[in-house]
FIKOLSE-770956 format. One record per residue (C-alpha): residue number from 1; x, y, z. Coordinates in pm, 1 decimal. Layout:
<nodes>
node seq:NUM, c1:X, c2:Y, c3:Z
...
</nodes>
This chain:
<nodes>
node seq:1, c1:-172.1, c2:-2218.4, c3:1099.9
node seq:2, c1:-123.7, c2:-1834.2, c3:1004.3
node seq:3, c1:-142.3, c2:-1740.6, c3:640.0
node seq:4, c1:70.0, c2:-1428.4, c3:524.5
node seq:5, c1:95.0, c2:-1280.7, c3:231.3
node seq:6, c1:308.9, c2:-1056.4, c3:10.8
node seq:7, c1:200.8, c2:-885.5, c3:-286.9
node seq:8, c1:519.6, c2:-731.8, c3:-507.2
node seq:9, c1:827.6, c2:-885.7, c3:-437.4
node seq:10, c1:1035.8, c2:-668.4, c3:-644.9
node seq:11, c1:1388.1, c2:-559.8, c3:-472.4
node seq:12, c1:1174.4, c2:-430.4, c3:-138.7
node seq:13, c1:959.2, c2:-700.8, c3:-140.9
node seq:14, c1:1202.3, c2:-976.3, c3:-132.6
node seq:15, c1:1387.8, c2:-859.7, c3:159.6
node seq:16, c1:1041.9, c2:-876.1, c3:321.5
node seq:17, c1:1007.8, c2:-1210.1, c3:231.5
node seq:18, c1:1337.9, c2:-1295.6, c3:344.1
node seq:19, c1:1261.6, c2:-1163.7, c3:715.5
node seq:20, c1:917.8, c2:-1340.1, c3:665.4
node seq:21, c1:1126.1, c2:-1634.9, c3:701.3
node seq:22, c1:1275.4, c2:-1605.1, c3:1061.6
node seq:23, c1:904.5, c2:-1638.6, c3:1165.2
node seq:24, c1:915.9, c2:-1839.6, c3:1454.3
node seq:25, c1:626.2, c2:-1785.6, c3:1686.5
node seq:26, c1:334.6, c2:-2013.8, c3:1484.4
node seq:27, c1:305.0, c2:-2186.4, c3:1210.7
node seq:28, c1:304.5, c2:-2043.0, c3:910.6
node seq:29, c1:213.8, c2:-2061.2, c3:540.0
node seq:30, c1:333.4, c2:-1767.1, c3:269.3
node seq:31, c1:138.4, c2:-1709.6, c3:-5.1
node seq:32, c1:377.7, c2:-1407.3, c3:-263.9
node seq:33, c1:223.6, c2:-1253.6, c3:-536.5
node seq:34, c1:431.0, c2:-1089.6, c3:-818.0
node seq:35, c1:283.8, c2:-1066.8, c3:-1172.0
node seq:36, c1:642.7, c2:-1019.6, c3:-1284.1
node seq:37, c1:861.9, c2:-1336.4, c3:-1405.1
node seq:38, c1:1165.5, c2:-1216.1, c3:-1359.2
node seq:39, c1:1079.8, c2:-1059.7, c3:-989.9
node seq:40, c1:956.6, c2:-1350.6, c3:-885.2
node seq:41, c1:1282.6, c2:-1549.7, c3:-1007.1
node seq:42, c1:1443.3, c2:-1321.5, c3:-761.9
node seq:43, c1:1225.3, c2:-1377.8, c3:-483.7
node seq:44, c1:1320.5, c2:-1719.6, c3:-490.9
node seq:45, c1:1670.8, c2:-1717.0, c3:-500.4
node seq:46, c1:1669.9, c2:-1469.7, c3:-216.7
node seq:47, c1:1409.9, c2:-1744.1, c3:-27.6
node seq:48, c1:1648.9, c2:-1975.2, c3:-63.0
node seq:49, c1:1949.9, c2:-1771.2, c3:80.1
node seq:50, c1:1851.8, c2:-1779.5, c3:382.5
node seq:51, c1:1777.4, c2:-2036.1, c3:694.9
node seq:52, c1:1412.1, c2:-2060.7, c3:687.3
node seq:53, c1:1235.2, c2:-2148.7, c3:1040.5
node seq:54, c1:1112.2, c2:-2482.1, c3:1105.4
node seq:55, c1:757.9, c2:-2303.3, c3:1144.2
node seq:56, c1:751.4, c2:-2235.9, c3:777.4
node seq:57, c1:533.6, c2:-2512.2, c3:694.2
node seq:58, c1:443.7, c2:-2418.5, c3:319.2
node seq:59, c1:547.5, c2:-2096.4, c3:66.6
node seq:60, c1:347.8, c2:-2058.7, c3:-281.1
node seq:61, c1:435.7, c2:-1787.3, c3:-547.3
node seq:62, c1:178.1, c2:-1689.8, c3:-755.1
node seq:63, c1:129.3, c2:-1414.4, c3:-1075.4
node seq:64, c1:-216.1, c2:-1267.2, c3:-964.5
node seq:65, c1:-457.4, c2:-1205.3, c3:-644.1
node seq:66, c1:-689.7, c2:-1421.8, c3:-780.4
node seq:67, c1:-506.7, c2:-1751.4, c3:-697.4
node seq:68, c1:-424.9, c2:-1636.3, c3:-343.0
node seq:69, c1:-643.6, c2:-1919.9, c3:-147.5
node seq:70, c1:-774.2, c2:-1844.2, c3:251.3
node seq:71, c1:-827.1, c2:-1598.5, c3:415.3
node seq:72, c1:-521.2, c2:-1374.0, c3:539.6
node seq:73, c1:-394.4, c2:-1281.7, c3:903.4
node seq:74, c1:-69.1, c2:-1090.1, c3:804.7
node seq:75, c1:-54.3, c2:-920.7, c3:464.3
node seq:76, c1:211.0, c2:-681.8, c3:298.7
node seq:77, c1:208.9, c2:-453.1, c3:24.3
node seq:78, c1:515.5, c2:-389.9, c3:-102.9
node seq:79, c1:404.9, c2:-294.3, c3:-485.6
node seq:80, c1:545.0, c2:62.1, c3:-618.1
node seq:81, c1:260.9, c2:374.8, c3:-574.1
node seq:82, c1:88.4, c2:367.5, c3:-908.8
node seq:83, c1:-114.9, c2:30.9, c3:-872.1
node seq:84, c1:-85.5, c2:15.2, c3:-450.6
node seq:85, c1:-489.9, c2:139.0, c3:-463.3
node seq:86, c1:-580.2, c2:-72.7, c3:-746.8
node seq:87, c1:-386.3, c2:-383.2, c3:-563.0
node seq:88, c1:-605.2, c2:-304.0, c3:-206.2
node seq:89, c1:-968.5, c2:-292.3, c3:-438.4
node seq:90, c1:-833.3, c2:-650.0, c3:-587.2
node seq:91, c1:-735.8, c2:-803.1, c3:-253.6
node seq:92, c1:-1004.9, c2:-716.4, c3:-28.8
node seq:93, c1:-1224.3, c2:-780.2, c3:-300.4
node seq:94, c1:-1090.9, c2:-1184.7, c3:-318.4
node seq:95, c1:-1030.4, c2:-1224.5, c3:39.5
node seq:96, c1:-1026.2, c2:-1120.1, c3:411.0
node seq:97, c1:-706.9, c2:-944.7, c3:568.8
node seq:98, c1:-711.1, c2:-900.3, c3:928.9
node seq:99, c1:-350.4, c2:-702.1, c3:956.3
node seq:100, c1:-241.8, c2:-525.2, c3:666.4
node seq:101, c1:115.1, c2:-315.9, c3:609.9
node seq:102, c1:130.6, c2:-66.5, c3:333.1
node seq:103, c1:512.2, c2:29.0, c3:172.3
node seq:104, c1:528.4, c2:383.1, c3:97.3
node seq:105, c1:487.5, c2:614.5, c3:-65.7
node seq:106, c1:104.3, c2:526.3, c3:-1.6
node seq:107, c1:-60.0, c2:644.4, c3:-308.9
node seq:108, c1:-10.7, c2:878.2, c3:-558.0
node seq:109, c1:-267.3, c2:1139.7, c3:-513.5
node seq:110, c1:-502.5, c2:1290.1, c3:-189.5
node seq:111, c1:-808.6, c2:1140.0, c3:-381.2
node seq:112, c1:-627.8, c2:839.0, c3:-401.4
node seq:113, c1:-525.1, c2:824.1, c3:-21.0
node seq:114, c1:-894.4, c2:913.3, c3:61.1
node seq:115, c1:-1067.6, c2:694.5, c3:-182.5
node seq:116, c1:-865.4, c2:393.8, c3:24.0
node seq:117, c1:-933.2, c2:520.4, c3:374.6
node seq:118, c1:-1293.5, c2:532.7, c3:238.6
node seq:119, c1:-1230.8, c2:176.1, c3:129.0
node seq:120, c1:-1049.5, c2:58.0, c3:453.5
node seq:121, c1:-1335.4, c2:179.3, c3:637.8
node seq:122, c1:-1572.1, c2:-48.5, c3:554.7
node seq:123, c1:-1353.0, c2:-380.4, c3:620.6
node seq:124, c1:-1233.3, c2:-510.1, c3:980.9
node seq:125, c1:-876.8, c2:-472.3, c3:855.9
node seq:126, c1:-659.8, c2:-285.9, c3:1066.6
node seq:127, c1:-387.8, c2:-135.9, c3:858.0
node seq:128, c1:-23.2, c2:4.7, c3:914.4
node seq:129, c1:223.7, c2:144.7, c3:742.7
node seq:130, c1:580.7, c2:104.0, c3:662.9
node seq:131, c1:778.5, c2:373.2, c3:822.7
node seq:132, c1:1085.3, c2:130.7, c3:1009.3
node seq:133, c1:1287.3, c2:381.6, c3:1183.5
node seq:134, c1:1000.6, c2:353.1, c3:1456.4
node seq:135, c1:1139.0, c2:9.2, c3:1526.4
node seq:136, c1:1483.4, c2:130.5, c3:1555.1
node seq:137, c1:1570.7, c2:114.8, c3:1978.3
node seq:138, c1:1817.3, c2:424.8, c3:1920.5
node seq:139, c1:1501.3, c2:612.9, c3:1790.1
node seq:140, c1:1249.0, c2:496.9, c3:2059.3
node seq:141, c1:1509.3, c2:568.9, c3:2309.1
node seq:142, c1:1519.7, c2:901.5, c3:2178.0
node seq:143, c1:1122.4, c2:991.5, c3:2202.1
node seq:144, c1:1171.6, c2:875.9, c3:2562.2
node seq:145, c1:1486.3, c2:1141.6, c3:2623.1
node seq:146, c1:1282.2, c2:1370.9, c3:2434.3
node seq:147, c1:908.3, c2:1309.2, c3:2588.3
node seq:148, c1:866.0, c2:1671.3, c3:2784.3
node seq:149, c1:1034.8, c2:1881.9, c3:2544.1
node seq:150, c1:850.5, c2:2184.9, c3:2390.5
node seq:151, c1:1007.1, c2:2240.3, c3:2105.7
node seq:152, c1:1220.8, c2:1994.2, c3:1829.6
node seq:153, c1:1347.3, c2:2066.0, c3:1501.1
node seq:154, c1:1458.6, c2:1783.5, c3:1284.1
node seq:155, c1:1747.0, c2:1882.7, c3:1007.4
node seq:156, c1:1865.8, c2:1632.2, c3:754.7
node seq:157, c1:2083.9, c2:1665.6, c3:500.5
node seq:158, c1:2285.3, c2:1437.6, c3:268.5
node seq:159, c1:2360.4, c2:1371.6, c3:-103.6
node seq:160, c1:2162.4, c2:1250.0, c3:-393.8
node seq:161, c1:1921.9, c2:1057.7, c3:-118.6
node seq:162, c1:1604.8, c2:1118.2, c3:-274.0
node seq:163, c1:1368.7, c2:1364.0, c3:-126.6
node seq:164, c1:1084.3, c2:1252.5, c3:-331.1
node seq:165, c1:1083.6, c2:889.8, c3:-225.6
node seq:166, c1:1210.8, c2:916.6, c3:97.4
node seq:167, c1:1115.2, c2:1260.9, c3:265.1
node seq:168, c1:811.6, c2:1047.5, c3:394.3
node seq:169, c1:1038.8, c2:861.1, c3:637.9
node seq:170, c1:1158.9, c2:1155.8, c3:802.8
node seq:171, c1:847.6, c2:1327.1, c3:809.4
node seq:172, c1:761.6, c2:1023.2, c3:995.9
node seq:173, c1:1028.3, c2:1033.6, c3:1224.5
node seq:174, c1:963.9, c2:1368.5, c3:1314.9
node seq:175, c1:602.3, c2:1344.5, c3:1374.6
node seq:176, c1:735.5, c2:1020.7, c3:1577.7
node seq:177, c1:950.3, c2:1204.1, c3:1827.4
node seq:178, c1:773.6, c2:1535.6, c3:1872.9
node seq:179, c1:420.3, c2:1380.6, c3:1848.0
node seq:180, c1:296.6, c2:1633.3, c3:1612.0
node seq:181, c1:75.7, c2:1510.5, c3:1285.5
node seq:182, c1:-50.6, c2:1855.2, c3:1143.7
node seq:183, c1:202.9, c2:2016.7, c3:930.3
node seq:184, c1:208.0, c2:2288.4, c3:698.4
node seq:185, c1:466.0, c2:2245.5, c3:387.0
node seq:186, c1:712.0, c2:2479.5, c3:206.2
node seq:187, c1:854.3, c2:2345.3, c3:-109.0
node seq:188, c1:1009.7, c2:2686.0, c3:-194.2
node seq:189, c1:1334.6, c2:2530.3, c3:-144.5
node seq:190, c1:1337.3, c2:2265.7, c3:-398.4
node seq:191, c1:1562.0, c2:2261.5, c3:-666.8
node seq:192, c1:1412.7, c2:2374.7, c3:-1030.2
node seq:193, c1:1563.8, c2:2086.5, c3:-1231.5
node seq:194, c1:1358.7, c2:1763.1, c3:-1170.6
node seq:195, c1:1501.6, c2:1407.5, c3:-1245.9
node seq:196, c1:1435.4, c2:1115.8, c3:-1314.2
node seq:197, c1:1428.2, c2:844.3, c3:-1067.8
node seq:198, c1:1614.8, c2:527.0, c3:-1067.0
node seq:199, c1:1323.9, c2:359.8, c3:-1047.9
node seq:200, c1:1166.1, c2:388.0, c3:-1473.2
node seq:201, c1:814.7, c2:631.5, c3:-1471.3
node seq:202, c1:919.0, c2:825.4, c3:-1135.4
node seq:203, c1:1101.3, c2:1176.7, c3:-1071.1
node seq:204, c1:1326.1, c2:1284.4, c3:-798.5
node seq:205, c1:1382.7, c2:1663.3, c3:-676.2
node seq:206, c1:1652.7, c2:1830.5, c3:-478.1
node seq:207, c1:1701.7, c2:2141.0, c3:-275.4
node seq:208, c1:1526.1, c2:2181.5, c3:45.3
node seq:209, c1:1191.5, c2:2125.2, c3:191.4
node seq:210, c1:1088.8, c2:2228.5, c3:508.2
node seq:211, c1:745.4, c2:2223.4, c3:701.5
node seq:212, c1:621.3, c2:2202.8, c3:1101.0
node seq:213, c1:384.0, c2:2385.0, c3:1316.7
node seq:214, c1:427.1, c2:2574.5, c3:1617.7
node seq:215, c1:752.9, c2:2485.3, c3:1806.5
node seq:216, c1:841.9, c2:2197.4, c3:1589.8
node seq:217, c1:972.2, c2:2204.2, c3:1269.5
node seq:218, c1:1145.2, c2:1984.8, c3:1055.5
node seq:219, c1:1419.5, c2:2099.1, c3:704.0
node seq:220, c1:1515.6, c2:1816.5, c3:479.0
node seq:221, c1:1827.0, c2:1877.8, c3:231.2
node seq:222, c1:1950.2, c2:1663.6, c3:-31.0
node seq:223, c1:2222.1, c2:1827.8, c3:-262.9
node seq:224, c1:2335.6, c2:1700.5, c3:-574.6
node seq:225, c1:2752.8, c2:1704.3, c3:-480.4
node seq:226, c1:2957.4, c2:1422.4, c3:-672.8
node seq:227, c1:3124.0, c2:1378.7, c3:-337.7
node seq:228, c1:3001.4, c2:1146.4, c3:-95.0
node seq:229, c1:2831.4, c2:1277.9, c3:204.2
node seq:230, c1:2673.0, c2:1112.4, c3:454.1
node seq:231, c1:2324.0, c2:1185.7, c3:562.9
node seq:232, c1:2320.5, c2:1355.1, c3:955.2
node seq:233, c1:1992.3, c2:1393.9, c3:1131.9
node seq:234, c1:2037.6, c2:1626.0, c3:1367.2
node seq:235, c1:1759.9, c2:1733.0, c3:1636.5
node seq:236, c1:1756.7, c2:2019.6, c3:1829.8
node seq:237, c1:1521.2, c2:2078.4, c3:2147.3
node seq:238, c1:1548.6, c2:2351.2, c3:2425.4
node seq:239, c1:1759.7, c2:2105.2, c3:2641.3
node seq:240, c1:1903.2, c2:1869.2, c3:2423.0
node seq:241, c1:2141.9, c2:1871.7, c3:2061.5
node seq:242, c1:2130.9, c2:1556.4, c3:1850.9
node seq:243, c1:2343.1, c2:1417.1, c3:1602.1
node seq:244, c1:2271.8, c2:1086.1, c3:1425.2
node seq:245, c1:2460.8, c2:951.2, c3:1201.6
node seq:246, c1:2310.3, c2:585.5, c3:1079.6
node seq:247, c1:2576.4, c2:472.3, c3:834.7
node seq:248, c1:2837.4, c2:446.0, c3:1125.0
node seq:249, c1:2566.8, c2:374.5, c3:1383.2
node seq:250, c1:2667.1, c2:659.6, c3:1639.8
node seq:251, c1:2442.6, c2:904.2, c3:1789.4
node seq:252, c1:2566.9, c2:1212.6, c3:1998.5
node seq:253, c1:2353.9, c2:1314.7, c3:2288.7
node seq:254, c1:2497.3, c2:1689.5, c3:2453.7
node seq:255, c1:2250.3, c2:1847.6, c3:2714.7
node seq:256, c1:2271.1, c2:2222.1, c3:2676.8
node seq:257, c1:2213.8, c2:2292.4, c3:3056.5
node seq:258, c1:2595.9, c2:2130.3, c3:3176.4
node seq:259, c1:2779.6, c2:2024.7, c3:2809.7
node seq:260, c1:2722.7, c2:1659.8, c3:2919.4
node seq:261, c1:2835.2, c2:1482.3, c3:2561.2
node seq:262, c1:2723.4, c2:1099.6, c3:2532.1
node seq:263, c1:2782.1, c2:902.0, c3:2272.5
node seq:264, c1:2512.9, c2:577.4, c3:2225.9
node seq:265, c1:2623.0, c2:345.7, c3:1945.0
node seq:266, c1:2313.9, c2:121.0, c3:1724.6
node seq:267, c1:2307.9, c2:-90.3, c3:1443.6
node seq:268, c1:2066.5, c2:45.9, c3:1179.4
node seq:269, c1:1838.1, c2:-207.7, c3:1101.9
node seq:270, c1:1791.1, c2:-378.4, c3:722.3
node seq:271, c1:1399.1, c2:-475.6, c3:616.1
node seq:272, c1:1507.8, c2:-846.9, c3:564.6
node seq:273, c1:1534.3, c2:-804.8, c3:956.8
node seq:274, c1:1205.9, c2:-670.1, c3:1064.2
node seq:275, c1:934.9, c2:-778.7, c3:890.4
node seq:276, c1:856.2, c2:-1086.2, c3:1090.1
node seq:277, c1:889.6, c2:-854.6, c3:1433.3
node seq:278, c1:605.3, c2:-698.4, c3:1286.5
node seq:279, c1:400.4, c2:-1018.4, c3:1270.5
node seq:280, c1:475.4, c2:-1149.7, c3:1594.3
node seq:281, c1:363.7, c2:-805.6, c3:1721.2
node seq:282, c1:78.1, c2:-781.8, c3:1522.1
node seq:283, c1:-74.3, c2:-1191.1, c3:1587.7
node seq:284, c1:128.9, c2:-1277.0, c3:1896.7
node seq:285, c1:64.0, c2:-994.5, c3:2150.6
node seq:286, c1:-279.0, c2:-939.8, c3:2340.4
node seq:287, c1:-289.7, c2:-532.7, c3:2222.8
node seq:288, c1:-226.8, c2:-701.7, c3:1869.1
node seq:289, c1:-73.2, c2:-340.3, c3:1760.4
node seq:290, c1:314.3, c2:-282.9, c3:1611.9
node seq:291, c1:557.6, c2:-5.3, c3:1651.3
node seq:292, c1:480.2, c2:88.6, c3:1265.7
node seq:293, c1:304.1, c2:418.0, c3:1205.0
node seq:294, c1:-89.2, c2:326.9, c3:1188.6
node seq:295, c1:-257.1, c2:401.1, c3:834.6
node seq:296, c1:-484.6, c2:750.4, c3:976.1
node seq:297, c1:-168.4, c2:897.3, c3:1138.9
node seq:298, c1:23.2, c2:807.5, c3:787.0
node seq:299, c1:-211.7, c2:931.9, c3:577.1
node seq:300, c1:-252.2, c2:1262.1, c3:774.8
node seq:301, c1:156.0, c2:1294.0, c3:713.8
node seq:302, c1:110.5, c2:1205.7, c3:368.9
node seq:303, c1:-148.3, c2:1424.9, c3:253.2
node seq:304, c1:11.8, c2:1788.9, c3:261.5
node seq:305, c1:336.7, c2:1602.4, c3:147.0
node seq:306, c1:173.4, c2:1467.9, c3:-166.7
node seq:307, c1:8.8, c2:1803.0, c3:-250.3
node seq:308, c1:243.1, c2:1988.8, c3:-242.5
node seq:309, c1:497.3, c2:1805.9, c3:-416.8
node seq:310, c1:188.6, c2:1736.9, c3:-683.1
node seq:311, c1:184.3, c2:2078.0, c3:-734.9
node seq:312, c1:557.1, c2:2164.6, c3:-723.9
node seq:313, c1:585.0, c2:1889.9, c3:-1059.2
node seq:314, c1:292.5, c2:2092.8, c3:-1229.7
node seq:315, c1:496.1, c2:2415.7, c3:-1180.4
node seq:316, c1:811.4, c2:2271.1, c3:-1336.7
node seq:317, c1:654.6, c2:2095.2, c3:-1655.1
node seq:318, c1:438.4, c2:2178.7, c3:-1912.1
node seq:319, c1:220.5, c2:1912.2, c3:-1818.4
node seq:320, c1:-69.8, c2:1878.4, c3:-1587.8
node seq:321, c1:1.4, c2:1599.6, c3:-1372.7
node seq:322, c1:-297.3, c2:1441.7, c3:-1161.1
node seq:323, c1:-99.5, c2:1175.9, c3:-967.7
node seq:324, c1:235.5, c2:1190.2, c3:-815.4
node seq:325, c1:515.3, c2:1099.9, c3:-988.3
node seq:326, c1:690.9, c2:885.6, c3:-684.7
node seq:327, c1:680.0, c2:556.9, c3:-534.0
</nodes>
């Protein structure tokens, strides 16, 4: 029997919970933790919208670590950033994890993101972290196209996505296809005006923000049009243009050298459908790794993004700020 476990269940962590459910390859028993009533309420209604595999063999939900009994092969964290350190002290300090998946944004701070790699360090847990578009076959097919280029530069732009929250993924995306983790950040492009998310306690910011190093760079645009526009990544090497566009599921493919234009079609894949992929790769497989981004090569992404969006919220406000304002 495998014991997993979920901590937060809010509107993320319930589609976890719901791909938790196709687990088919052992076994199981779910243990979900979510302090909040009325989260939890939702978790179980979403539970029990979907088929659940005959290998579910038991599913608790609980308000706090404490009652989470056993020790745990296959945990996620799907909590927002402002209690995700304070969550890891409280569950390795009431049980063993051996795989662990962080959502992101990781943490709110540098010190914070250190102070758990200092933590992580001194368990056996082997962590990950939540970055999906790495699962995506239209994106791993791409890093193989794009294995023996020199140079890429990643461009995305949209409306009214959320730089704040989601710049991670992309910075994760483009660290996944060019294979580059160092970065140096410009935030000069950012919109002045900061918002407030739609999340309660956490800020947005539009405008630009750009960063890379050497021959790969990366420019991320969200603009604040009422119109609807739909987010393009588009990735240009010395041999190859890319354009992606995930809410119709095509991608465009034209070599430079002879105009060659090929068009691949995907199907952008939802949370409630990956989760349990990550298990089986995780517990079922001899390497006992997953396609997710592993915590040091996250954390190394995360740290000049945090800082310097830290620092961009300081400038704006006349308040000193110590953690980040994002989840």
């Amino acid at each position: 029997m495998l014991n997993f476990l979920l901590i937060g269940a809010g509107q993320l962590g319930s589609r976890h919970l719901q791909a938790l459910a196709l687990s088919n390859f052992a076994d199981v028993s779910i243990q979900v933790v979510e302090p909040s009533p009325e989260a939890r309420k939702v978790a179980q209604e979403r539970w029990g919208q979907v088929a659940q595999s005959e290998y579910i063999k038991s599913i608790a939900f609980l308000a706090d670590i404490v009652e989470v009994r056993s020790a745990i092969d296959f945990c996620i964290v799907a909590t927002n950033a402002n209690c995700r350190l304070q969550v890891l002290k409280n569950l390795l300090g009431n049980t063993t994890v051996q795989k662990l998946v962080f959502e992101k944004v990781l943490f709110q701070s540098v010190e914070q993101l250190k102070e758990a790699t200092h933590l992580l360090s001194s368990v056996e847990t082997q962590v990950w972290v939540n970055c999906p578009r790495r699962m995506f076959p239209i994106y791993q097919e791409l890093k193989k196209r794009l294995a023996r280029e020199q140079s890429l530069s990643l461009r995305v732009k949209g409306n009214s996505w959320g730089l704040a929250c989601n710049a991670i993924h992309f910075i994760d995306l483009w660290a996944m296809l060019g294979g580059q983790v160092e970065y140096a950040l410009d935030m000069s492009g950012l919109d002045a005006v900061v918002v407030q998310s739609k999340r309660p306690g956490y800020k947005e910011v539009s405008g630009s923000l750009s960063g890379g190093a050497g021959k790969r760079s990366f420019l991320l645009t969200s603009t604040t049009h009422t119109e609807a526009v739909p987010l393009i990544i588009c990735i240009e090497t010395e041999h190859f243009s890319i354009a992606v566009n995930e809410s119709v599921g095509q991608c465009t493919v034209v070599t430079k050298e002879t105009g060659h234009k090929e068009m691949l079609e995907f199907s952008v894949l939802y949370q409630s459908q990956l989760s349990h992929q990550v298990a089986r790769q995780l517990l079922s497989n001899e390497q006992g790794d997953c396609e997710l981004t592993p915590f040091s090569e996250s954390a190394a992404l995360h740290e000049p993004f945090l800082r310097g969006l830290l620092e961009f919220f300081n400038r704006q406000g006349d308040y000193d700020l110590s953690l980040c304002p994002i989840t």
